[in-house]
C-alpha positions as CSV (number, residue, x, y, z in Angstrom):
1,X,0.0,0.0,0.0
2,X,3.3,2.4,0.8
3,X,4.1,2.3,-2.7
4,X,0.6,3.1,-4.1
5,X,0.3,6.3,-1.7
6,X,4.0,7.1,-3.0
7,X,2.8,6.9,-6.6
8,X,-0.2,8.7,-5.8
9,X,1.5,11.8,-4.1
10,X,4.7,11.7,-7.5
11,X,1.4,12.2,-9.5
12,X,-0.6,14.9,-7.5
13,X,2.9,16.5,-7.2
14,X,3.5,16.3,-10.7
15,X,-0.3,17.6,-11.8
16,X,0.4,20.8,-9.8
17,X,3.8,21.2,-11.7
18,X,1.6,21.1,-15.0
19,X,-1.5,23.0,-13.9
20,X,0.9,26.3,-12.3
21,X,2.9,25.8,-16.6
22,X,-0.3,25.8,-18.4
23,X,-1.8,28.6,-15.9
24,X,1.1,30.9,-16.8
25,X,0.5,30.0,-20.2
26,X,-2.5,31.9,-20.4
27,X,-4.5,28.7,-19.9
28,X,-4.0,26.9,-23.0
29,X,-0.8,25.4,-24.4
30,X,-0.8,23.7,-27.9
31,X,1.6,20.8,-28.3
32,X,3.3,19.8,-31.3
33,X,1.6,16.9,-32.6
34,X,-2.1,19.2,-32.2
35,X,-3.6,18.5,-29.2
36,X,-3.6,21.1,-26.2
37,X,-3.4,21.3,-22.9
38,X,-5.6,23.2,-21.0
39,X,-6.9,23.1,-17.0
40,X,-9.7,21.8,-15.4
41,X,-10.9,22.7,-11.7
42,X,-13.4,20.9,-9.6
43,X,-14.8,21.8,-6.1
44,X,-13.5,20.3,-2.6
45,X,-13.3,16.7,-2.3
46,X,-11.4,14.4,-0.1
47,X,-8.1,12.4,-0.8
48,X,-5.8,10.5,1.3
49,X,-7.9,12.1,4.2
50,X,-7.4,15.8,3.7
51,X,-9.7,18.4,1.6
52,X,-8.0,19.8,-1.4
53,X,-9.1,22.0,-4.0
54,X,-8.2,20.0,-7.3
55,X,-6.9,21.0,-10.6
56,X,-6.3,18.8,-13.1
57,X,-5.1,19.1,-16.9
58,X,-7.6,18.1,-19.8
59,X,-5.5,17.3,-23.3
60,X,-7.5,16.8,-26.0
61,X,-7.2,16.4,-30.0
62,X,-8.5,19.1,-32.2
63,X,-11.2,17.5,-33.9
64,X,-14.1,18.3,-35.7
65,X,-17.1,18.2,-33.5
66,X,-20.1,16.0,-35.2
67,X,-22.5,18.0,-36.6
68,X,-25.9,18.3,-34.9
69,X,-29.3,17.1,-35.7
């Protein structure tokens, strides 16, 4: 269990690394192969027994949304 709460703090660690680059960015960072980064928030919720506002980064291809009918 040590190692998955080890894994899990490297990642949340890492996620707030990318969230404060892609803030500064102006909130959207294109990469080279298309797809962009961007940030996503969510309200309080609970992990590894402490409340902490979460951000969390969203890549996504640019692709052509279907068209509606």
């Amino acid at each position: 269990m040590g190692k998955i709460e080890s894994l899990v703090e490297a990642y949340l660690i890492a996620e707030r690394d990318l969230v404060a680059v892609v803030d500064s960015a102006g909130g959207a960072l294109p990469l080279p192969d298309g797809r962009t980064v961007t940030v996503g928030r969510a309200e309080f919720d609970a992990l590894l027994g402490e409340r902490r506002k979460r951000a969390w980064v969203v890549i996504r291809k640019k692709t052509p949304m279907p068209a509606r009918r």
